[in-house]
N, C-alpha and C positions, 0 to 999 in steps of 0.2 A: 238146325233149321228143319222145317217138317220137310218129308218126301211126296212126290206127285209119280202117280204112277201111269204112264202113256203108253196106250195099248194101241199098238197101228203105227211104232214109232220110227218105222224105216219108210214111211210113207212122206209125201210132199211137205203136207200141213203139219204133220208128228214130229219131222225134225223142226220144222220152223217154231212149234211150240215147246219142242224141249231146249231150244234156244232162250227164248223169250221167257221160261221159267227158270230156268238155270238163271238169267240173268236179274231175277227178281230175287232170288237167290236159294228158290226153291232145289234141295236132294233130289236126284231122280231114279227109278224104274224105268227101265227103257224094253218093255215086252212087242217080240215080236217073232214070226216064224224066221229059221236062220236068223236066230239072233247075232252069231259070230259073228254076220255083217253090217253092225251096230260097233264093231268094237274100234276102230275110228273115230267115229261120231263121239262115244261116251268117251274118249280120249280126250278129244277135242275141248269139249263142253269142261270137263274136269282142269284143263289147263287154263282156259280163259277165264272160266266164270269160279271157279276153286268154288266147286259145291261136290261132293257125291254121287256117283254114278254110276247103278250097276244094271247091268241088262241081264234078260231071262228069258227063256223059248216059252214063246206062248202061240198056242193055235185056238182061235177063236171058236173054231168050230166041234173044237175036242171038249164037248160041252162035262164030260165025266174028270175030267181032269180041273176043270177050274176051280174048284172048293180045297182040295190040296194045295195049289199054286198059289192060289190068294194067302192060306192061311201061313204058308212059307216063308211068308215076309215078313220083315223082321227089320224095324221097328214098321207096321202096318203104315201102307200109306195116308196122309191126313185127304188126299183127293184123288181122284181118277177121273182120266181123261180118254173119251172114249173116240179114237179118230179111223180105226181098220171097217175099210167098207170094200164091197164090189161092186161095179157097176154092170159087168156082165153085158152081154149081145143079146138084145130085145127079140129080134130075130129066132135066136136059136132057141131062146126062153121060151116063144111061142110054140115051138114043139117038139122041144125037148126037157121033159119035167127035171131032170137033172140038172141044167143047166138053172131052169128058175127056181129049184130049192137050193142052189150054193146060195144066188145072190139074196134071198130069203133069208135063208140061217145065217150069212155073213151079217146082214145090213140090222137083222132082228133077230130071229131066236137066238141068237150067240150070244149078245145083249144083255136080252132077258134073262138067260140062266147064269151070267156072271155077275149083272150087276142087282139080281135076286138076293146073291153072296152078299154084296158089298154094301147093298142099302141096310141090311141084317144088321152091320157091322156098324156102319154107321148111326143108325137111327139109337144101339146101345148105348153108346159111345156118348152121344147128343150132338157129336160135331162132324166137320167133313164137307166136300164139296165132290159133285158128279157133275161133268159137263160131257155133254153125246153131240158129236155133229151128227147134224141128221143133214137136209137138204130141201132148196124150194120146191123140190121137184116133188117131195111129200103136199103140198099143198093141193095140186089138184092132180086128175091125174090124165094121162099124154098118151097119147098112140105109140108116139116114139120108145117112150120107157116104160111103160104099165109094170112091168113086175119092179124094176128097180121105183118107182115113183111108190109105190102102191109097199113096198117093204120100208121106205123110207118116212110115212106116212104111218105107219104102225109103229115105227121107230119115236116119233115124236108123238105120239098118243103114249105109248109107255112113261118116257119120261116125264109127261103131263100129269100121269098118275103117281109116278115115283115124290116129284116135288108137292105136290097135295098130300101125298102121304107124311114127306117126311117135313113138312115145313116147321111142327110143331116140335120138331127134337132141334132146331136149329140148322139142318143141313140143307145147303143150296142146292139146286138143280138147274142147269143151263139149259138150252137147248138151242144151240146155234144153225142157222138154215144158210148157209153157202149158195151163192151162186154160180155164175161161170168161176172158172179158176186154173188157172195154169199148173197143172199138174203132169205126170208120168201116165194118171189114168184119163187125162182129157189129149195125151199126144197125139196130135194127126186130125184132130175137131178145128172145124172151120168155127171160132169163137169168136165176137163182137170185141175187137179190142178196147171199147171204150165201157164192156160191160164186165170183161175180167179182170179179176182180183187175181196179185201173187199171195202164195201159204203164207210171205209174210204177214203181211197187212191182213190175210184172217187170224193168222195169232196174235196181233196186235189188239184186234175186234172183242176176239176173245177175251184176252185177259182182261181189259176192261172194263166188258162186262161182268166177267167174275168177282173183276173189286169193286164191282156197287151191286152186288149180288143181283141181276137181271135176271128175267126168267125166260126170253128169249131176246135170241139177236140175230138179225138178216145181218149179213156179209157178201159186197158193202152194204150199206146202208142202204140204197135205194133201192134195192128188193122188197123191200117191206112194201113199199109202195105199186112197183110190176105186181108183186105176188096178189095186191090188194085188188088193183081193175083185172084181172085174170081169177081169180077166185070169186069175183062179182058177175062174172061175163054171162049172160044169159046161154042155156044148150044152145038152143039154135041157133047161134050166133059164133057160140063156140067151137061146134063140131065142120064149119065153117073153114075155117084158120088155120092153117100148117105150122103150128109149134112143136 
């Protein structure tokens, strides 16, 4: 069976999707910083689901190293899945530029100069599949998050170009836009419990879309719709409203 390679896989949503593809029956790649602490997980996964599973140190932001690391694999993954983001302190990002170039290069340039690699690879090929969680929070942009909203938003403009580029060789592009979500990076957020999603049920979202090849998907579903009267909302009306 082909392999999926999950970049961000010690994260919420990253184990729920190397769940959910493990049991579709997809090999997996499980990259992440302190990978050692994956080696559980890919135990697990291997036992239950009796697929393949190996994990690799990967730093998103070690942008010189990813053209080695990709090409390391062996047999090359058939997809990648892109789930390592930061959400970073809005606060601090406002004056402290180090602060808002992590959550920058995490959520985006990091992105770009790997899956720069990997679209190469694929578009030769003709086959393949790249899914990026991006975020609604790209859609417009907030007082609250401006640099994560505003990096996550360039996140899905890339991929928007990535799948127009590559649509002609055959290979898919996702671009799933998560909403509230019960995560490690939302602990301690006073969240709408009737507006969050667990990582399962976004992996769920996901794959889904992947096998009718979609070219985005709100998670859940009715984001699509919040995202729509919020993206229509006139300034003045907008700059209004504490979101």
């Amino acid at each position: 069976m082909e392999y999926a390679l999950i970049i961000g896989a010690k994260s919420d949503i990253g184990r729920a999707l190397a769940a959910r593809y493990a049991r579709a029956g997809y090999n997996l790649y499980l990259a992440a910083r302190k990978s050692e602490e994956l080696t559980r997980e890919a135990d697990n996964l291997r036992i239950r689901y009796n697929v393949r599973v190996a994990t690799l140190e990967f730093d998103l932001l070690d942008t010189g190293n990813h053209e080695e690391i990709y090409k390391q694999l062996s047999p090359r993954p058939a997809g990648t899945i892109c789930v390592a983001g930061y959400l970073g302190d809005q606060k601090i990002a406002e004056i402290d530029f180090s602060e808002a170039r992590k959550i920058i290069d995490t959520n985006f340039t990091g992105w770009v100069s790997l899956l720069n690699i990997i679209a190469e690879d694929y578009e030769s090929s003709g086959s393949g599949f790249i899914i990026g969680i991006s975020s609604v929070a790209g859609d417009r942009g907030r007082r609250s998050n401006t640099i994560y909203g505003s990096s996550k938003a360039a996140f899905t403009t890339y991929l928007s170009g990535l799948r127009h580029r590559l649509h002609s060789s055959g290979v898919v592009v996702l671009t799933v836009k998560p909403g509230f979500v019960r995560t490690r990076m939302t602990e301690g957020m006073d969240l709408p419990e009737k507006l969050t999603a667990k990582p399962e049920e976004v992996a769920e979202d996901v794959f889904r879309a992947h096998r009718k090849a979609r070219a985005i998907v709100y998670t859940r579903w009715y984001w699509r719709w919040i995202m729509w009267v919020i993206t229509r909302m006139p300034d003045r009306l907008f700059q209004r409203i504490s979101i």
